[in-house]
PAMARDREN-15540 format. One line per field, with one value per residue (C-alpha): residue number from 1; residue in three letters; x, y, z. Coordinates in steps of 0.5 Angstrom, whole numbers. Layout:
BEGIN
nr	NUM ...
rest	ala ...
c1	X ...
c2	Y ...
c3	Z ...
This chain:
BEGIN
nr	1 2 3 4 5 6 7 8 9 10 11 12 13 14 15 16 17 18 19 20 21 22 23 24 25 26 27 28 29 30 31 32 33 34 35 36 37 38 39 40 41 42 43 44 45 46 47 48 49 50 51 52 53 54 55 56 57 58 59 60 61 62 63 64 65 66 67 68 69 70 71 72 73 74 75 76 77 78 79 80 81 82 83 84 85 86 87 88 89 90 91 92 93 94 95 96 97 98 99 100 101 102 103 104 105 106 107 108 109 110 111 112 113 114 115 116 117 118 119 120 121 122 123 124 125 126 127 128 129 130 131 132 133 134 135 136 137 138 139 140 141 142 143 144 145 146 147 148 149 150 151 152 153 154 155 156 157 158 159 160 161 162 163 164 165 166 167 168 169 170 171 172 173 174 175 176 177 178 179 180 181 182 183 184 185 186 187 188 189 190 191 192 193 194 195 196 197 198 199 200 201 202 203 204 205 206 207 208 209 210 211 212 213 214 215 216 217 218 219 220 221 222 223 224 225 226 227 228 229 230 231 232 233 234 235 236 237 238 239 240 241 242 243 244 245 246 247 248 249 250 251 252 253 254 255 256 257 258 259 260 261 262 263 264 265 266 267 268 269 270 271 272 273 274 275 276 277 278 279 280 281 282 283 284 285 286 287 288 289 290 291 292 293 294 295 296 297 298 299 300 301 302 303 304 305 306 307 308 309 310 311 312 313 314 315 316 317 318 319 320 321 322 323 324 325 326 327 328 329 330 331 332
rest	unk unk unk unk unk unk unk unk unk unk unk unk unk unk unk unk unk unk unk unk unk unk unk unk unk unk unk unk unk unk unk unk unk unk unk unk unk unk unk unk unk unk unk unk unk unk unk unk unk unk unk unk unk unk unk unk unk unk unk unk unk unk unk unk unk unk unk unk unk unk unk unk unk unk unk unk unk unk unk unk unk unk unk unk unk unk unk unk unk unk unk unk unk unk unk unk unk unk unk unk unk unk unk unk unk unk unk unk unk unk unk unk unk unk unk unk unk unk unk unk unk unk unk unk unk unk unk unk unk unk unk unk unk unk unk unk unk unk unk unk unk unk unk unk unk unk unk unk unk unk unk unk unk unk unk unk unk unk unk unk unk unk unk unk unk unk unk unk unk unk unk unk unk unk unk unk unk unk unk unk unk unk unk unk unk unk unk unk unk unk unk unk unk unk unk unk unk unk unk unk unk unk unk unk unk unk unk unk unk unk unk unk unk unk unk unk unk unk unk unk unk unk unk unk unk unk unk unk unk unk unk unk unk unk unk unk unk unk unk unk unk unk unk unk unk unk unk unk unk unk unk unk unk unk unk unk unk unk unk unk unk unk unk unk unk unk unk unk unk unk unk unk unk unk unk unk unk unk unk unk unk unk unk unk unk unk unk unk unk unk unk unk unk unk unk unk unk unk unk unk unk unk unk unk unk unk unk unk unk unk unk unk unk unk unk unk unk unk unk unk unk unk unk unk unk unk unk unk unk unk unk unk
c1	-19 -13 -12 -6 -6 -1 1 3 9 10 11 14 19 24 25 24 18 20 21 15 10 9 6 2 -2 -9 -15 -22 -27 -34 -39 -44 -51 -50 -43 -41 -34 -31 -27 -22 -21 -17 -15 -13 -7 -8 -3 -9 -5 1 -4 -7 1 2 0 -2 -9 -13 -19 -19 -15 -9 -7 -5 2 0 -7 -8 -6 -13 -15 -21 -22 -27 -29 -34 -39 -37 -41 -47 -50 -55 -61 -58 -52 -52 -48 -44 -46 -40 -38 -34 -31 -26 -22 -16 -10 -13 -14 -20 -24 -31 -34 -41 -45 -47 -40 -40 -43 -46 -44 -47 -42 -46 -45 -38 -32 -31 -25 -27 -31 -24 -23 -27 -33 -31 -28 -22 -27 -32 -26 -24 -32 -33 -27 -28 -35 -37 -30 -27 -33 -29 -34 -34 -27 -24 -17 -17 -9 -8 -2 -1 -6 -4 -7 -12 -16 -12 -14 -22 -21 -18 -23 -29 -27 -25 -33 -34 -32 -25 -19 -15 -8 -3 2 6 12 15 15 9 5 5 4 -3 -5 -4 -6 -11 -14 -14 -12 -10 -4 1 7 13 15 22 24 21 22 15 14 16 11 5 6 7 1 -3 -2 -8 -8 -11 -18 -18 -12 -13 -8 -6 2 4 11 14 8 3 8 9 1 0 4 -1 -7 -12 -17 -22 -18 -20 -16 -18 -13 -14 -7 0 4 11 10 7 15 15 9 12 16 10 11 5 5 12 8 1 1 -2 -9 -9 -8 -12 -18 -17 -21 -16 -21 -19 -23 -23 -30 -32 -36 -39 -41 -49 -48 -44 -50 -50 -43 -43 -49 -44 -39 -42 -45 -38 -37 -42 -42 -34 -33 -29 -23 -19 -13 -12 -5 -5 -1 -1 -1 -2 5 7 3 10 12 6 6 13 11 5 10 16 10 12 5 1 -6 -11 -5 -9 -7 -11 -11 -16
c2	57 53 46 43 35 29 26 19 20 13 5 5 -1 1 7 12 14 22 20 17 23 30 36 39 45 45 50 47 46 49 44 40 39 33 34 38 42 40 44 38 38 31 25 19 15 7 2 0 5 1 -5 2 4 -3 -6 -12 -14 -14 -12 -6 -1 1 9 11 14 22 21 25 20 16 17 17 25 29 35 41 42 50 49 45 42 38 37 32 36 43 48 47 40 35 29 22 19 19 25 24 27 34 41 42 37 37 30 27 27 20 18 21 21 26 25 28 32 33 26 26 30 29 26 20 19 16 12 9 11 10 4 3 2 -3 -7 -8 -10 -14 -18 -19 -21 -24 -28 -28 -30 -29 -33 -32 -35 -36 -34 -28 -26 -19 -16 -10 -9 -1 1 4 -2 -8 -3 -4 -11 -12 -8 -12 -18 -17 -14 -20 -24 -27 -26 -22 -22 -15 -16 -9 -5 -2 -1 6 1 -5 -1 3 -4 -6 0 3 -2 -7 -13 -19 -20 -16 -17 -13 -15 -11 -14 -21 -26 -28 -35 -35 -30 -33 -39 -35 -31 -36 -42 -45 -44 -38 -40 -33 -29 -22 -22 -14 -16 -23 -25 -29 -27 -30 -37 -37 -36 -42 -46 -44 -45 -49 -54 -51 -44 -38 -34 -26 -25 -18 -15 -16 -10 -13 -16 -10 -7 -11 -14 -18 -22 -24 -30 -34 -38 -43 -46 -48 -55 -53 -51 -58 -61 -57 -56 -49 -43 -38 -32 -26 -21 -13 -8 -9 -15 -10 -5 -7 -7 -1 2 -4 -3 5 4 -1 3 9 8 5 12 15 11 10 2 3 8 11 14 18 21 28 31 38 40 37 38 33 27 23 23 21 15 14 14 9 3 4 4 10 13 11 11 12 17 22 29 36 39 45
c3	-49 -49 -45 -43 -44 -44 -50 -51 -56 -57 -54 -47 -51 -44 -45 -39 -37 -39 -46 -48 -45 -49 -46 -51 -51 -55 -57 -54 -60 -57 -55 -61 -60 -55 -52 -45 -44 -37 -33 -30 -23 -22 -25 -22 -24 -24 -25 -31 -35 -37 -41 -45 -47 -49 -56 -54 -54 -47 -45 -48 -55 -53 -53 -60 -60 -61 -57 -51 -46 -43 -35 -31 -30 -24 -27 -28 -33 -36 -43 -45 -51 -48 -44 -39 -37 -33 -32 -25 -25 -24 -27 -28 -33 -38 -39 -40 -38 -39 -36 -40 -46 -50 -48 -50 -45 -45 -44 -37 -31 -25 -18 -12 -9 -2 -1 -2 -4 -11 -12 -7 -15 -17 -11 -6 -10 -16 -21 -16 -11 -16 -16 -10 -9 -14 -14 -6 -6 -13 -14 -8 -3 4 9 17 20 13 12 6 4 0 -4 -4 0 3 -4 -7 -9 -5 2 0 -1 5 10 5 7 14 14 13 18 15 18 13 12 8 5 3 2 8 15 15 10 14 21 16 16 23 26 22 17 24 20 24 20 16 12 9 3 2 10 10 7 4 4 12 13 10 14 21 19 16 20 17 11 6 4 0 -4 -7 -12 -15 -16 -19 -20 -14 -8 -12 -13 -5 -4 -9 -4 2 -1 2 -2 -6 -5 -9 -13 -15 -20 -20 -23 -23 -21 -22 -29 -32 -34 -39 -42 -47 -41 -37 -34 -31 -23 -23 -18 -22 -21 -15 -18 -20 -14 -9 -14 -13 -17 -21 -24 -28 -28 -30 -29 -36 -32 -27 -31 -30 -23 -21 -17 -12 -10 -10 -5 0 -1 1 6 9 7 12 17 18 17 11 11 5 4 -2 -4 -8 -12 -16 -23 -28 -30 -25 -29 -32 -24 -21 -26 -24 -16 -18 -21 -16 -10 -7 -7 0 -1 -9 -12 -16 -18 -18 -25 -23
């Protein structure tokens, strides 16, 4: 048996995103006493990926130039070296960006496909959705009557933060690109506010939307948004630094909020976070979220490509916010 899996060839440094992936074709070992051989069925493509092809230090080790490129998989078990692992049982975690692999089995996790379909495992129920849970609940603690603003807040994780927080009883404004992605948040997200970033200028339409102010915002994009969001900010505000989409282009030139001096004068808290701090609480958003799941109190959206030959491009779309909804791609 043979995989075919994508190669990180070398550091992005500016080049375009066809330089800088291979597509390889390799044998699969037979499993080891302790390890399984997965059929993957599909891989999730999160804007996580770009800090992993980035030599700077972060939460986690970058890819190695020559390594099959990282990425959380949904796959299949079709050979096991374990007592805890069966064949037909499906599976989650790290895959990577590959047809077929050999894993141990402690590095990966059953899923129950009569609750869910087995790709919602890479969105809502999955570490996209733990992250929207977690940054909104434990960091951003929305209360009943409190103004909540999102960014990019039609995607994968901005749109579950969104509804958690509306849930909740605040009144949730998104901000997004686009005339379709501003409706999604109106019409379907029912949020009590939206902004289109590409056709509005920003700051006037955080002051039309939050007239009174943001108690609360979900930041997934950095850059020029999160500075006219400081600007709003009510006293005692909270800041969810969950990522920064329009800074992860080139690392090295990152640059942090201009308007910071906010911070200080409205006393407001400004956390980072990344799930490493949730791992031990996994099962509690996966039962919230579920049930949002069963009960259709939270809604998701899901954009899906085919092969796995498309990944370069699906990498392409995430960082151009082409995608609408948790992009993911079907391998098998």
């Amino acid at each position: 048996m043979t995989t075919s899996q994508y190669r990180l060839i070398d550091y992005p440094a500016g080049r375009r995103v066809a330089d800088f992936w291979q597509l390889s074709h390799d044998p699969v070992q037979q499993p080891a006493p302790g390890e399984v051989k997965l059929r993957v069925d599909w891989i999730s493509v999160d804007p996580g990926m770009s800090g992993w092809i980035s030599d700077k230090r972060s939460y986690m080790p970058p890819v190695k130039p020559g390594e099959v490129m990282r990425a959380f998989g949904v796959g299949e078990v079709i050979e096991s070296g374990c007592d805890s692992l069966a064949v037909g049982d499906v599976v989650t975690g790290f895959t990577g960006v590959s047809t077929h692999v050999v894993l141990p089995a402690r590095h990966l996790r059953k899923v129950d496909t009569a609750l869910a379909p087995a790709p919602l495992y890479l969105s809502a129920l999955g570490m996209t959705g733990y992250t929207a849970y977690f940054g909104m609940t434990d960091i951003g603690r929305p209360q009943t009557g409190q103004t909540v603003v999102v960014s990019s807040a039609a995607g994968a994780v901005g749109s579950i933060a969104s509804q958690i927080a509306r849930l909740e009883g605040a009144r949730v404004v998104g901000i997004a690109g686009g005339p379709e992605k501003k409706a999604f948040l109106l019409e379907e997200l029912n949020l009590e506010g939206a902004i289109d970033y590409r056709n509005e200028d920003i700051s006037t339409a955080l002051r039309k939307n939050a007239p009174d102010g943001i108690d609360v915002y979900f930041d997934n994009v950095g850059g020029e948004v999160l500075d006219a969001a400081l600007m709003q900010m009510n006293r005692h505000g909270r800041i969810v630094v969950c990522g920064g989409i329009s800074q992860y282009a080139d690392w090295d030139q990152a640059r942090g909020p201009a308007n910071y001096m906010q911070i200080v004068t409205h006393s407001l808290t400004m956390q980072g976070f990344t799930m490493r701090d949730y791992m031990n609480r996994v099962s509690e958003a996966l039962a919230v979220l579920l049930k949002g799941h069963q009960d259709g109190s939270l809604k998701f959206r899901q954009h899906v490509l085919e092969g796995i030959e498309r990944f370069p491009e699906a990498y392409d779309m995430l960082f151009e916010g082409r995608n609408h909804g948790k992009l993911l791609i079907k391998i098998n």
